[in-house]
C-alpha positions as CSV (number, residue, x, y, z in Angstrom):
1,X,106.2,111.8,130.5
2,X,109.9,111.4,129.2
3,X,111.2,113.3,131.8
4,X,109.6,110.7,134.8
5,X,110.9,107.3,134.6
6,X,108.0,105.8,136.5
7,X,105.7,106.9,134.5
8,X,107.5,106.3,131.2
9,X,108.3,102.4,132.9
10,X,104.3,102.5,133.6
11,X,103.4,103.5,129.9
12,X,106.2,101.1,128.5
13,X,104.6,97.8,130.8
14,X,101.2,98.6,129.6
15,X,102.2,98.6,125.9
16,X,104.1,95.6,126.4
17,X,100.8,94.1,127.5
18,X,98.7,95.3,125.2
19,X,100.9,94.7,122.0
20,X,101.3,90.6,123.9
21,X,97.3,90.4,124.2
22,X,96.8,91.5,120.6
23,X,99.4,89.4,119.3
24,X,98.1,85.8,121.4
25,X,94.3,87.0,120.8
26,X,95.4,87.0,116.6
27,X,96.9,84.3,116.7
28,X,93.9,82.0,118.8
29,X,91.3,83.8,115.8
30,X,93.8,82.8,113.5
31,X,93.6,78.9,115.0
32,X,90.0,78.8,115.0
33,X,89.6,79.9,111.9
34,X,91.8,77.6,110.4
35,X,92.0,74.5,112.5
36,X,92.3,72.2,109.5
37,X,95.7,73.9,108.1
38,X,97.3,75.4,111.1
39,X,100.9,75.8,110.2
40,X,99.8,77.4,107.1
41,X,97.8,79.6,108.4
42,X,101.1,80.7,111.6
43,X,103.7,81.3,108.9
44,X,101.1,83.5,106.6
45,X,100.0,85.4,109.7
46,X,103.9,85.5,111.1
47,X,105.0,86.9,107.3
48,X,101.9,89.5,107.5
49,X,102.9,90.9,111.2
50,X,106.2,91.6,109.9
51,X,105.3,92.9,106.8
52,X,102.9,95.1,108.9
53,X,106.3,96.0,111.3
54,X,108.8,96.8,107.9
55,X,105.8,99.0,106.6
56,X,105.6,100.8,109.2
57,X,108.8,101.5,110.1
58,X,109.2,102.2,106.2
59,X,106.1,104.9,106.5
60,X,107.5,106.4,109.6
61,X,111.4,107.2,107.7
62,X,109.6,108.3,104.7
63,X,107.3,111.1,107.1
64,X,110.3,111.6,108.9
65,X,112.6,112.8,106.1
66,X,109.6,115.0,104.5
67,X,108.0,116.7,107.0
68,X,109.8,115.7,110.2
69,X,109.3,113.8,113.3
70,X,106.6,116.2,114.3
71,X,104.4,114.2,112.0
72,X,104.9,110.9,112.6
73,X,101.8,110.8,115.6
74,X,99.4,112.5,113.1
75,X,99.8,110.2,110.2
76,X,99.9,107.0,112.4
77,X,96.5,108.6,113.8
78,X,95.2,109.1,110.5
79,X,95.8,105.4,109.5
80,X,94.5,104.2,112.6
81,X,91.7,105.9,112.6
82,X,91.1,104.9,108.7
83,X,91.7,101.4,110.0
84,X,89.1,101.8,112.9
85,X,86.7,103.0,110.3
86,X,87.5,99.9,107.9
87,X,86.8,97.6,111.0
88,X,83.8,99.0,111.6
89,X,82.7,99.0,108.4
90,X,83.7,95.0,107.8
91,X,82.0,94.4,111.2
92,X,78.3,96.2,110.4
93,X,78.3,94.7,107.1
94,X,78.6,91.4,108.2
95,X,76.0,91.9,111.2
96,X,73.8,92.6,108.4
């Protein structure tokens, strides 16, 4: 895909997309939720995104430097994947 810019320019405006919806659907669940202290609630989930960003960018040197950037897809799978199992986990348990 590196080697085709159209396609990498597809892939790259699809992922700006989808990382935009996430971040505007977040924030409207955030607003909802917290309608009564809303600028408390921005700044925490603003400190918490970029927390999430430096942790990740901290997990990805740390895989890089010990087992190489070979690894870096796998362990990012692995948490997501943990992740989509803690979702769906929260999400049953509260249908219940």
């Amino acid at each position: 895909m590196s080697h085709n810019v159209y396609g990498l320019s597809v892939v790259t405006v699809f992922w700006g997309v989808g990382i935009m919806s996430f971040g505007l659907v977040l924030q409207s669940f955030v607003l909802k939720f917290a309608s009564d202290a809303t600028d408390l609630a921005m700044s925490l989930l603003s400190s918490l995104y970029n927390i999430g960003i430096g942790g990740g960018a901290l997990l990805g040197s740390v895989v890089s430097i010990h087992y190489g950037l070979n690894y870096i897809g796998i362990i990012g799978g692995v948490i997501a994947l943990f992740a989509v199992v803690l979702m769906m986990y929260t999400v049953n348990r509260k249908m219940d």
